[in-house]
PDB file of N, CA, C and O in Angstrom, chain B, residues numbered from 101:
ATOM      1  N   UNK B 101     208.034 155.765  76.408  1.00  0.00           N
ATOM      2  CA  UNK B 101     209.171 156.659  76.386  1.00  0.00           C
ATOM      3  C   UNK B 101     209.640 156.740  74.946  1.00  0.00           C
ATOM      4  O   UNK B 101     210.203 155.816  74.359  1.00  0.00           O
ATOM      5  N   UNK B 102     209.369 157.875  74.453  1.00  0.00           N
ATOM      6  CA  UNK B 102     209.881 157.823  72.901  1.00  0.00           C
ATOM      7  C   UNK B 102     210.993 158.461  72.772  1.00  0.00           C
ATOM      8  O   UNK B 102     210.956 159.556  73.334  1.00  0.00           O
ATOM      9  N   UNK B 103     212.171 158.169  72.153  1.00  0.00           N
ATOM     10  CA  UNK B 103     213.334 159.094  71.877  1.00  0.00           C
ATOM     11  C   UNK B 103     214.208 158.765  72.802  1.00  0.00           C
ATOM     12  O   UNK B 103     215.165 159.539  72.852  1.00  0.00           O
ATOM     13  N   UNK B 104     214.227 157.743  73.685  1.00  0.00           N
ATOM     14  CA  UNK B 104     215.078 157.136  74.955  1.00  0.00           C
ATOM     15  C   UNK B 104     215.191 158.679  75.897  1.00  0.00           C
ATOM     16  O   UNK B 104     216.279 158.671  76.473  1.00  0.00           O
ATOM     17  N   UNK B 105     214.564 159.700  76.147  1.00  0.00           N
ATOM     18  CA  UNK B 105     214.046 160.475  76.960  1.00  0.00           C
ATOM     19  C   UNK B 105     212.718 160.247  77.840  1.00  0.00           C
ATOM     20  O   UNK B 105     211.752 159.874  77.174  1.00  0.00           O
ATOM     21  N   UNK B 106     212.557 160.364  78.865  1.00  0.00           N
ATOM     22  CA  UNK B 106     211.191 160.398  80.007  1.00  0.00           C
ATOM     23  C   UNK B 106     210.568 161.761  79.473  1.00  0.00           C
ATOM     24  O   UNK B 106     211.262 162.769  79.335  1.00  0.00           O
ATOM     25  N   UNK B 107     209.480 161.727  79.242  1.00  0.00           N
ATOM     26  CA  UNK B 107     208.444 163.097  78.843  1.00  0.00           C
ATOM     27  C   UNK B 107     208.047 162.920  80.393  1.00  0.00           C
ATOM     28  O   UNK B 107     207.733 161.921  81.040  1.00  0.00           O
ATOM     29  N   UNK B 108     208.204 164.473  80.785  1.00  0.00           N
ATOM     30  CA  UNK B 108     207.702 165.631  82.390  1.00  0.00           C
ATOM     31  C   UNK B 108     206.786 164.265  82.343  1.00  0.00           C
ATOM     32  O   UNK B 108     207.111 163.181  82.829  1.00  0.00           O
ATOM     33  N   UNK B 109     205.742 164.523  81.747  1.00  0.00           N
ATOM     34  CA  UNK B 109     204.502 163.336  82.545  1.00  0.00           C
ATOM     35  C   UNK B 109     205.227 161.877  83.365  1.00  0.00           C
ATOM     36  O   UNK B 109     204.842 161.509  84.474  1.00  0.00           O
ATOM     37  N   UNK B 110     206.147 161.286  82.701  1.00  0.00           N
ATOM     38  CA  UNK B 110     206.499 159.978  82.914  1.00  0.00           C
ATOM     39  C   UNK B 110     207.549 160.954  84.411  1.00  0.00           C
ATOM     40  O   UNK B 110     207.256 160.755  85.590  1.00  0.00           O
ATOM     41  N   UNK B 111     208.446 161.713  84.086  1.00  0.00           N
ATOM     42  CA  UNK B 111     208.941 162.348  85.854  1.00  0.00           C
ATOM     43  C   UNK B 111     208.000 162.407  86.702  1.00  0.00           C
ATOM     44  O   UNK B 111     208.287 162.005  87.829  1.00  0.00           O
ATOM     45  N   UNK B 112     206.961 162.780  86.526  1.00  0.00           N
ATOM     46  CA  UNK B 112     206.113 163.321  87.775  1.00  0.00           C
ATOM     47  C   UNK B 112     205.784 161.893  88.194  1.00  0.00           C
ATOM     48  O   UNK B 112     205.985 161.582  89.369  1.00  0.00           O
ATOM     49  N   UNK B 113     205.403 161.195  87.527  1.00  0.00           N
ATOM     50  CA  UNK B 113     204.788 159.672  87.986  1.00  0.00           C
ATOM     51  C   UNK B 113     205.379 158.830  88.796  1.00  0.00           C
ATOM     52  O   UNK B 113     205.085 158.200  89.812  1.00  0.00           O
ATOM     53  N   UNK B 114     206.726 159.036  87.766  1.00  0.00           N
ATOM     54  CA  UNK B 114     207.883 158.347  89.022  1.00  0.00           C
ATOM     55  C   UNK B 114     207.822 158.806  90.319  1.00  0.00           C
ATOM     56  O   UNK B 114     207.538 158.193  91.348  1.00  0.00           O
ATOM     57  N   UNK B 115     208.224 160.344  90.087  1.00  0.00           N
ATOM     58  CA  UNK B 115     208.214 160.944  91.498  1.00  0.00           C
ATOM     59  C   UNK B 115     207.282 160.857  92.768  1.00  0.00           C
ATOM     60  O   UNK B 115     207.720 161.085  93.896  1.00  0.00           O
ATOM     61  N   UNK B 116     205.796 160.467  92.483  1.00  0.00           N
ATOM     62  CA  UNK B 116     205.171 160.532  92.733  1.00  0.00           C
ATOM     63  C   UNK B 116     205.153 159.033  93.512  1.00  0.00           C
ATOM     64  O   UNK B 116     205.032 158.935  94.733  1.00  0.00           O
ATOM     65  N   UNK B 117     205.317 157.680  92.434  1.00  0.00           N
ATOM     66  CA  UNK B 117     205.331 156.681  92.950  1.00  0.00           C
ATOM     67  C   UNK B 117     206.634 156.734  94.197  1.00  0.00           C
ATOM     68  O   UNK B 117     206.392 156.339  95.338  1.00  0.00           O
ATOM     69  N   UNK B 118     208.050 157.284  93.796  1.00  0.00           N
ATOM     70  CA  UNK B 118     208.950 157.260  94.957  1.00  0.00           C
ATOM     71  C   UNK B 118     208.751 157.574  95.760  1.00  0.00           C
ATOM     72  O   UNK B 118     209.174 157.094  96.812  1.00  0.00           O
ATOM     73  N   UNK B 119     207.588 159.084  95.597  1.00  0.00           N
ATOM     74  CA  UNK B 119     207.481 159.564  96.911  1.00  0.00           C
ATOM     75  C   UNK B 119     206.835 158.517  98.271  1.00  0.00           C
ATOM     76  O   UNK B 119     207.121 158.655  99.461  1.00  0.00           O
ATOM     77  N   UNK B 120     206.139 157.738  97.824  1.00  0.00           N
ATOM     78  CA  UNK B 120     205.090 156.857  98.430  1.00  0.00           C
ATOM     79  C   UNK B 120     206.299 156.036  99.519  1.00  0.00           C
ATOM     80  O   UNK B 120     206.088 155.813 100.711  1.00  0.00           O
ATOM     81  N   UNK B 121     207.354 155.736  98.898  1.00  0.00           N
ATOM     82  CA  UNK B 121     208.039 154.998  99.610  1.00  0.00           C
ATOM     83  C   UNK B 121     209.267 155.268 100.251  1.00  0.00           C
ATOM     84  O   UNK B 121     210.050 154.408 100.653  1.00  0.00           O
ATOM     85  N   UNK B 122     209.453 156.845 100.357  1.00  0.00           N
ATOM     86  CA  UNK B 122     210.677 157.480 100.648  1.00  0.00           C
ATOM     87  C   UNK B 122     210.711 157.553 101.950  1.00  0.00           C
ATOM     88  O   UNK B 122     209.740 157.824 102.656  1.00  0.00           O
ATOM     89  N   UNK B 123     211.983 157.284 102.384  1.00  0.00           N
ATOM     90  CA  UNK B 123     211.870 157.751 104.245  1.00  0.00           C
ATOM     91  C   UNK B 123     212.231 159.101 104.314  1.00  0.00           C
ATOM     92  O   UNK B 123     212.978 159.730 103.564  1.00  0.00           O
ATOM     93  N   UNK B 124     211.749 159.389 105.084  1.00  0.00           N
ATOM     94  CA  UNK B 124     211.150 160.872 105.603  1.00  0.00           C
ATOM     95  C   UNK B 124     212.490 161.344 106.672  1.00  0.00           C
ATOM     96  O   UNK B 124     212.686 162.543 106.874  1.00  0.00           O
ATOM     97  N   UNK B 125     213.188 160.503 107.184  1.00  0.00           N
ATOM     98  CA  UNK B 125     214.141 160.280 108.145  1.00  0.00           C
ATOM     99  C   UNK B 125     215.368 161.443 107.514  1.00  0.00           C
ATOM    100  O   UNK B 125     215.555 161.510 106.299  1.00  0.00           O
ATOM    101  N   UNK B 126     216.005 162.158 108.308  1.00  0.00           N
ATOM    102  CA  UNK B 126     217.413 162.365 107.943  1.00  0.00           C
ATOM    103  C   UNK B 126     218.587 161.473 107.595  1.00  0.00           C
ATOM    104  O   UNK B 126     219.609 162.059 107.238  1.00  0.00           O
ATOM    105  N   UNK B 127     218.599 160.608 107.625  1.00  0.00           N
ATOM    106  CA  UNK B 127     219.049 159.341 107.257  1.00  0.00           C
ATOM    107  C   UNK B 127     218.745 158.282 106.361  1.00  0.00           C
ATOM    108  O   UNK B 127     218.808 157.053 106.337  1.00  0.00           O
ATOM    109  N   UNK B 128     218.347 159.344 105.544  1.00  0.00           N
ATOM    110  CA  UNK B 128     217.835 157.995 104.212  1.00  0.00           C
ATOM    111  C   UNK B 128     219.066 157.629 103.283  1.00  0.00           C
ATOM    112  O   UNK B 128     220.205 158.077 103.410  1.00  0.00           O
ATOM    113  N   UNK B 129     218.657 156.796 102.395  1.00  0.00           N
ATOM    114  CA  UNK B 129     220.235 155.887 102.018  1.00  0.00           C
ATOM    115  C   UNK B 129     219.621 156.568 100.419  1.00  0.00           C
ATOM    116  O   UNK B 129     218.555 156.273  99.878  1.00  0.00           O
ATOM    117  N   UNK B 130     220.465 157.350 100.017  1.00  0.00           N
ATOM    118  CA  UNK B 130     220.107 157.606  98.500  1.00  0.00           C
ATOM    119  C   UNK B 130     220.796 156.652  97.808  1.00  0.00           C
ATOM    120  O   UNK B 130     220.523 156.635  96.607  1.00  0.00           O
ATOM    121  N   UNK B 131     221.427 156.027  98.098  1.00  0.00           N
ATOM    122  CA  UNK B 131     221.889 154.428  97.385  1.00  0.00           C
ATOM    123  C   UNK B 131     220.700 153.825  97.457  1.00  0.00           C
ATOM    124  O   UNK B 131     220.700 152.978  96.563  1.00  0.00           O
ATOM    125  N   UNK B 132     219.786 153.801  97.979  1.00  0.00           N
ATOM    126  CA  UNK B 132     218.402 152.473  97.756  1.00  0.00           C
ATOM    127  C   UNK B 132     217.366 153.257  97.027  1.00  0.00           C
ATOM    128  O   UNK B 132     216.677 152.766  96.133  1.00  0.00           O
ATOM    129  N   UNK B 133     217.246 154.918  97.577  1.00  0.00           N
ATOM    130  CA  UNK B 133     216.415 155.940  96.579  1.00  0.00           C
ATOM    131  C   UNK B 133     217.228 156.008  94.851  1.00  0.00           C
ATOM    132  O   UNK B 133     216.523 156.019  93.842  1.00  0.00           O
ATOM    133  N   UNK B 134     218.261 156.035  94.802  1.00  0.00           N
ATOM    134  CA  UNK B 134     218.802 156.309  93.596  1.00  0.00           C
ATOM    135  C   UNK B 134     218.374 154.887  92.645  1.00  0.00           C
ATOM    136  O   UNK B 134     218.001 154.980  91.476  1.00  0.00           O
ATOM    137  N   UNK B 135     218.503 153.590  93.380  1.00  0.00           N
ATOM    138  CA  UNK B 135     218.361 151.896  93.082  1.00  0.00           C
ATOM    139  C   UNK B 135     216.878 152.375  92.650  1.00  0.00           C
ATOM    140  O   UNK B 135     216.509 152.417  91.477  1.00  0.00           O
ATOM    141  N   UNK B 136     216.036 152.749  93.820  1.00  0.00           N
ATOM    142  CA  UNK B 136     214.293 152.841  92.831  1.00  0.00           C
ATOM    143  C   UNK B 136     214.009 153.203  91.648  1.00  0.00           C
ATOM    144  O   UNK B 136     213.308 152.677  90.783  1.00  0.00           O
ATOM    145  N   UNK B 137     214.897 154.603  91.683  1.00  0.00           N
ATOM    146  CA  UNK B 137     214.511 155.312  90.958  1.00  0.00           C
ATOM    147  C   UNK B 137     214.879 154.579  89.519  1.00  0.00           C
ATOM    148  O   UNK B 137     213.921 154.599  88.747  1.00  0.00           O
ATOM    149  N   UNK B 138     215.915 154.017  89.065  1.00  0.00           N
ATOM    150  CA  UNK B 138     216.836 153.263  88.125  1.00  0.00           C
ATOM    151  C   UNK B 138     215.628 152.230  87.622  1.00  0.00           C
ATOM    152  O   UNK B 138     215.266 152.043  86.460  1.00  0.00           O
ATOM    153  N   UNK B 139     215.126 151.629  88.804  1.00  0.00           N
ATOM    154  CA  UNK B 139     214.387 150.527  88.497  1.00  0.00           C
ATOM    155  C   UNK B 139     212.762 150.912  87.610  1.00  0.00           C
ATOM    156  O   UNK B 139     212.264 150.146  86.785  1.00  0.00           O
ATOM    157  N   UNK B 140     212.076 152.425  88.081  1.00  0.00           N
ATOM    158  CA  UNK B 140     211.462 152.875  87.362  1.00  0.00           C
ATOM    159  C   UNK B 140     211.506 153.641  86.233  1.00  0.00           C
ATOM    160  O   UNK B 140     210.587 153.761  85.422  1.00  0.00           O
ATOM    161  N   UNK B 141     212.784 154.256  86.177  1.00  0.00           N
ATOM    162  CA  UNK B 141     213.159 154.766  85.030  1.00  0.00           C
ATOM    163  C   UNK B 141     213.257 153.631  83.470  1.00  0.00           C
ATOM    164  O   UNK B 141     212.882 153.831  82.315  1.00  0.00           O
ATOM    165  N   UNK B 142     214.021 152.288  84.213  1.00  0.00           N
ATOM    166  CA  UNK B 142     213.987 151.486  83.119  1.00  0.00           C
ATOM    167  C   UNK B 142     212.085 150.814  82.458  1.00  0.00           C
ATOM    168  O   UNK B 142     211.380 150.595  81.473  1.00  0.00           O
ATOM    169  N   UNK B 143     212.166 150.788  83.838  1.00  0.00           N
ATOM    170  CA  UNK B 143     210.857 150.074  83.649  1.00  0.00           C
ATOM    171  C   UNK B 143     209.756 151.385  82.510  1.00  0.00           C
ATOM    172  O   UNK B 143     209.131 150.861  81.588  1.00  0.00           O
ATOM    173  N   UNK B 144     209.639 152.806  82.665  1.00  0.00           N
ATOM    174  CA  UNK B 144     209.088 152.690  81.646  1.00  0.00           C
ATOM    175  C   UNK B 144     210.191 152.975  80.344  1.00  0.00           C
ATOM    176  O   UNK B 144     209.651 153.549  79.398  1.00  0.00           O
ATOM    177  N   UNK B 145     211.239 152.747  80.211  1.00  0.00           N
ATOM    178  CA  UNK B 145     211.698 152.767  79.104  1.00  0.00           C
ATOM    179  C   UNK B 145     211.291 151.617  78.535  1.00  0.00           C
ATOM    180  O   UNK B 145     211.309 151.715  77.308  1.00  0.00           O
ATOM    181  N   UNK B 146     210.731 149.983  79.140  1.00  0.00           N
ATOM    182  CA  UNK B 146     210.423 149.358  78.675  1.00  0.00           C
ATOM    183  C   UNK B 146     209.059 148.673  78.239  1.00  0.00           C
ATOM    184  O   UNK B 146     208.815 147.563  77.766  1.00  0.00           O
ATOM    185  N   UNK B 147     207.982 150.141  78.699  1.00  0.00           N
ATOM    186  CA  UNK B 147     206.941 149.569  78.072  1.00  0.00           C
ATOM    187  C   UNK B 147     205.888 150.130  79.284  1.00  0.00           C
ATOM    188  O   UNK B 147     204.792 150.518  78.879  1.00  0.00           O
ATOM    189  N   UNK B 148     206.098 150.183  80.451  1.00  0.00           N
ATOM    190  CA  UNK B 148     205.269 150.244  81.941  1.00  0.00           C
ATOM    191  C   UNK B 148     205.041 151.295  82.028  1.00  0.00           C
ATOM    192  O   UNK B 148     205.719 151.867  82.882  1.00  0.00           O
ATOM    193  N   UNK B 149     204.185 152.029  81.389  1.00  0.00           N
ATOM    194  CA  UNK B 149     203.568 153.142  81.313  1.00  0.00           C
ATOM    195  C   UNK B 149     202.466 153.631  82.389  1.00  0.00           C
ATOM    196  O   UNK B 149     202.264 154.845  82.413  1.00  0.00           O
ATOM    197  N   UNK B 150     201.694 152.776  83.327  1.00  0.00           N
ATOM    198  CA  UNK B 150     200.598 153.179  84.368  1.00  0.00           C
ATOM    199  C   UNK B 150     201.306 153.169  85.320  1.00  0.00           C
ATOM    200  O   UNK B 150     202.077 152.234  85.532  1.00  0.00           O
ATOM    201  N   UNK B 151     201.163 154.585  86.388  1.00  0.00           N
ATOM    202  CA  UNK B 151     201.270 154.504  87.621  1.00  0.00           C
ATOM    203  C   UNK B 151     201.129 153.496  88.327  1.00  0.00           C
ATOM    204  O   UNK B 151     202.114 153.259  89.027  1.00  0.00           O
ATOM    205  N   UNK B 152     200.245 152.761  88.430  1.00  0.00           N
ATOM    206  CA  UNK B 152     199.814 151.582  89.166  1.00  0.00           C
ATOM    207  C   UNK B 152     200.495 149.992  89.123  1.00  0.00           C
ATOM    208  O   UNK B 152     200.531 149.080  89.949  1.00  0.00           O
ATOM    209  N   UNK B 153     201.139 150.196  87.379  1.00  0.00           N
ATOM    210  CA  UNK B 153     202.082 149.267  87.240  1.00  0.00           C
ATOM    211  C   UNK B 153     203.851 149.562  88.013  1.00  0.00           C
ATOM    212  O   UNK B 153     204.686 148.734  88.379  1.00  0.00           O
ATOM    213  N   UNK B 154     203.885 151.014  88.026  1.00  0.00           N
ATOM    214  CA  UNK B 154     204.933 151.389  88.378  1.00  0.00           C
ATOM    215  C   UNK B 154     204.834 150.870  89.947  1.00  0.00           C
ATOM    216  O   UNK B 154     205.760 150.178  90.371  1.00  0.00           O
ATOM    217  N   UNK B 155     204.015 151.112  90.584  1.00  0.00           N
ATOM    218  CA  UNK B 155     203.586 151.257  91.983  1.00  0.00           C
ATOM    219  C   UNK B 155     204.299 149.781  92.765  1.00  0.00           C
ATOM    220  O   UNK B 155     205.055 149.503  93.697  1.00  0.00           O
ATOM    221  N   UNK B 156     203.459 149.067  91.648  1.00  0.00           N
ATOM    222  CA  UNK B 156     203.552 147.643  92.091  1.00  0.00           C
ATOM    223  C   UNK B 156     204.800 146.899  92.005  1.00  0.00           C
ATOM    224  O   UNK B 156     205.398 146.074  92.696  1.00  0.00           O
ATOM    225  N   UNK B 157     204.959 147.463  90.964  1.00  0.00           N
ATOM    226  CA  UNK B 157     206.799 147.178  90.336  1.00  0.00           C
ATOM    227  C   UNK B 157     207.667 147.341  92.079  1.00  0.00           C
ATOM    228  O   UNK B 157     208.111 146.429  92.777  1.00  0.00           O
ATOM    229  N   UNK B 158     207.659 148.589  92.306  1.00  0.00           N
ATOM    230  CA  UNK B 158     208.266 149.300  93.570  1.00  0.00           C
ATOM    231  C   UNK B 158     208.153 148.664  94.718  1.00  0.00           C
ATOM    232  O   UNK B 158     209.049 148.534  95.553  1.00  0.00           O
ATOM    233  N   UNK B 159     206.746 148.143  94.800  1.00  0.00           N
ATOM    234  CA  UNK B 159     206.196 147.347  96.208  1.00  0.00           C
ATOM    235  C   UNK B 159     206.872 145.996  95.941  1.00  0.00           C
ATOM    236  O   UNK B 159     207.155 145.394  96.976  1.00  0.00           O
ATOM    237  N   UNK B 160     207.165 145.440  94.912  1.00  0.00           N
ATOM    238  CA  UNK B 160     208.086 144.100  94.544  1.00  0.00           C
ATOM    239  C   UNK B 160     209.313 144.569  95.088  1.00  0.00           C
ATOM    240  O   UNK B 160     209.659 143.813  95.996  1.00  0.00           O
ATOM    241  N   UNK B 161     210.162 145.556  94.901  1.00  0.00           N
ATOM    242  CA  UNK B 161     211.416 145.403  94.808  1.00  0.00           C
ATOM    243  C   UNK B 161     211.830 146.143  96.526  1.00  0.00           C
ATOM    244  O   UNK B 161     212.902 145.865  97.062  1.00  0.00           O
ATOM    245  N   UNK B 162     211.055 146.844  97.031  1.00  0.00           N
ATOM    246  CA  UNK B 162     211.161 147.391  97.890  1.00  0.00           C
ATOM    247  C   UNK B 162     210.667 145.661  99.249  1.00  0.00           C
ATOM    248  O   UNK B 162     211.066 145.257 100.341  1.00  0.00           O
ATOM    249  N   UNK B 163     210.162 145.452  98.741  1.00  0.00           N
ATOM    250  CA  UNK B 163     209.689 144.054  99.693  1.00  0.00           C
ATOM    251  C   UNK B 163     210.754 143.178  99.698  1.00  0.00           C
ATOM    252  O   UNK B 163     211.164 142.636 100.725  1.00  0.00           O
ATOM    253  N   UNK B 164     211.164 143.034  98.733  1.00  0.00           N
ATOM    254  CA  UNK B 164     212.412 142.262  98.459  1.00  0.00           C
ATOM    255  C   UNK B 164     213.703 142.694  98.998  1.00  0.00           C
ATOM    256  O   UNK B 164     214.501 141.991  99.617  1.00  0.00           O
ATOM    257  N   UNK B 165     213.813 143.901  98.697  1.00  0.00           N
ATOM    258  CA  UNK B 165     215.139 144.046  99.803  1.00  0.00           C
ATOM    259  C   UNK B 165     214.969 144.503 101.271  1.00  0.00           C
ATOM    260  O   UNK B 165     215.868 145.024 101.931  1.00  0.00           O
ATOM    261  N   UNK B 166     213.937 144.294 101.631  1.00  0.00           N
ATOM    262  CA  UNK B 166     213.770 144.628 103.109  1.00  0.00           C
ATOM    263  C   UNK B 166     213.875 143.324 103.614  1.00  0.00           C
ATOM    264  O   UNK B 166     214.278 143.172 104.767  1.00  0.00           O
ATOM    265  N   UNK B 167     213.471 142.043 102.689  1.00  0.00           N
ATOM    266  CA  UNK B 167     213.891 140.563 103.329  1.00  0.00           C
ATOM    267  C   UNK B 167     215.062 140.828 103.645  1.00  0.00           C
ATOM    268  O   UNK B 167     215.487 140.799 104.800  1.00  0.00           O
ATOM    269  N   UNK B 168     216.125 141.303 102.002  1.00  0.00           N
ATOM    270  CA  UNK B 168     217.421 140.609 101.990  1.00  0.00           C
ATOM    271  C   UNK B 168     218.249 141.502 102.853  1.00  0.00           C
ATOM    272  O   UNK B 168     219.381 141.162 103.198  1.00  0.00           O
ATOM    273  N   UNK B 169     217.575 142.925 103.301  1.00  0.00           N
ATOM    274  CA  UNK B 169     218.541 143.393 104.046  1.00  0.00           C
ATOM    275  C   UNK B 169     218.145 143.643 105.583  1.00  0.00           C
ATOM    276  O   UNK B 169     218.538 144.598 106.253  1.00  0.00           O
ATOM    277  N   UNK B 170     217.257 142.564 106.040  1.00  0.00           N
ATOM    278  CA  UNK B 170     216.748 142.639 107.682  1.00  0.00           C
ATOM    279  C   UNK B 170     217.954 141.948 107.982  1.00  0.00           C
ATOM    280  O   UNK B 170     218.720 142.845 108.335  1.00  0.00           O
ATOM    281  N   UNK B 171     218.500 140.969 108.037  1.00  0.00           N
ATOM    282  CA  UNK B 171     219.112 140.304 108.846  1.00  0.00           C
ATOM    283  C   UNK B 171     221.043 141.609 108.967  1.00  0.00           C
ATOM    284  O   UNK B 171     221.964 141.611 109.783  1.00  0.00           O
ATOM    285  N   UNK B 172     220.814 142.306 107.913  1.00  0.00           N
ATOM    286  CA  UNK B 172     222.220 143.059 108.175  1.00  0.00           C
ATOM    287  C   UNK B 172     221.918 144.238 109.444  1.00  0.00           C
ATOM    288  O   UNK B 172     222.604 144.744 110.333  1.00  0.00           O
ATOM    289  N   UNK B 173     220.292 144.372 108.916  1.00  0.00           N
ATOM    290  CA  UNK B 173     220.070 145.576 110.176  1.00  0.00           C
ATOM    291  C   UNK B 173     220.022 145.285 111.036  1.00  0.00           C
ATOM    292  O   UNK B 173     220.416 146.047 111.918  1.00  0.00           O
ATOM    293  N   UNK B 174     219.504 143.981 111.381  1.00  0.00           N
ATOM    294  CA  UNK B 174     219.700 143.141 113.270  1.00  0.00           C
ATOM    295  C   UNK B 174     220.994 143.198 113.681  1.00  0.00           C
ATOM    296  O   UNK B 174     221.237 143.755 114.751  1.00  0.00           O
ATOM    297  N   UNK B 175     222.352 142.466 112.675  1.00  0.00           N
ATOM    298  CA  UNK B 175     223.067 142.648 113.350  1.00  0.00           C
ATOM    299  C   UNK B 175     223.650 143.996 113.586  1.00  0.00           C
ATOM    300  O   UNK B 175     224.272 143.962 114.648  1.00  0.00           O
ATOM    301  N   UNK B 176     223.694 144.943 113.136  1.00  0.00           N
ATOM    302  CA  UNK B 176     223.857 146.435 113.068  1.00  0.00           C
ATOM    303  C   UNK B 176     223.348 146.809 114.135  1.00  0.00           C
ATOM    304  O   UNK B 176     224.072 147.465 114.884  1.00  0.00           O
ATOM    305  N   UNK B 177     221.903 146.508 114.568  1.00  0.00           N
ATOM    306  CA  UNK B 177     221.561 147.431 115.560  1.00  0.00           C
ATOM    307  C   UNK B 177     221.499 146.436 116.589  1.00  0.00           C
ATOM    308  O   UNK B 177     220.595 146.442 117.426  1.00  0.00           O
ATOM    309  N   UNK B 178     222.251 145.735 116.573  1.00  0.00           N
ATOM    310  CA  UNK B 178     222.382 144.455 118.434  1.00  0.00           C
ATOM    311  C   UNK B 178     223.957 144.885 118.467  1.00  0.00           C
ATOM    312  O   UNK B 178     224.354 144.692 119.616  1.00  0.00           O
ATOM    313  N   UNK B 179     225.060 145.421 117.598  1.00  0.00           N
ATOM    314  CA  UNK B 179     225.984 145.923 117.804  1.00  0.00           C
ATOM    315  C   UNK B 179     227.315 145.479 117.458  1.00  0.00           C
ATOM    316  O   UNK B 179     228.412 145.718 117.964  1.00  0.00           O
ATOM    317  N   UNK B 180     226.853 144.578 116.200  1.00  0.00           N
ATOM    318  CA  UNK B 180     227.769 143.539 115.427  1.00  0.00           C
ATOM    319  C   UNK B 180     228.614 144.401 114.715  1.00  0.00           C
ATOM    320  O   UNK B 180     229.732 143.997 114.395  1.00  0.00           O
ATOM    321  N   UNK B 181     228.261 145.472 114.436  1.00  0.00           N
ATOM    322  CA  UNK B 181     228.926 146.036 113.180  1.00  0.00           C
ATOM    323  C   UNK B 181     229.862 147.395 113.810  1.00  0.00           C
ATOM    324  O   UNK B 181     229.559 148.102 114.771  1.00  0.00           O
ATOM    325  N   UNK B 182     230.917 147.479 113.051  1.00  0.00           N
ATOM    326  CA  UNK B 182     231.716 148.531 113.756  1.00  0.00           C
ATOM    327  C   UNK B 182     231.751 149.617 112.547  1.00  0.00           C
ATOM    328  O   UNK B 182     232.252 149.193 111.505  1.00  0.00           O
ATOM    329  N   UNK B 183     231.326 150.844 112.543  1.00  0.00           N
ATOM    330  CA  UNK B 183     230.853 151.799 111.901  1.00  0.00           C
ATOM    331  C   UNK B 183     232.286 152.586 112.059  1.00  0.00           C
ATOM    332  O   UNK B 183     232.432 153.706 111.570  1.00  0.00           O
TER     333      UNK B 183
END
């Protein structure tokens, strides 16, 4: 990333990697899409230039909060939570 700007090439890549992991649902949380996106944006500001590094980056962080946020969705959907 030169000039602390993303060059089109480095957008499409991202996009491309998000797309892989986006829910398709009417109900997607653009708080966790907006969180990806942040996380790849920095990442190649800092150097992570291959798709494939990006990819993997995503499959880390996306794995990771599906640990930390299963146990909120159990109780959510057994009926713990008052919406």
């Amino acid at each position: 990333m030169s000039s602390g700007y993303l060059t089109p090439k480095e957008m499409e890549t991202i996009e491309r990697v998000l797309a892989e992991v986006r829910d398709p649902s009417e109900n997607r949380s653009f708080d966790k899409e907006s969180a990806r996106a942040r996380i790849l944006i920095d990442a190649s500001g800092q150097g992570t230039r291959t798709e494939a590094e990006l990819r993997v980056l995503l499959a880390q962080h996306v794995a990771l909060h599906q640990t930390i946020d299963y146990p909120q969705e159990r109780w959510e959907n057994e009926g713990g939570s008052v919406t």
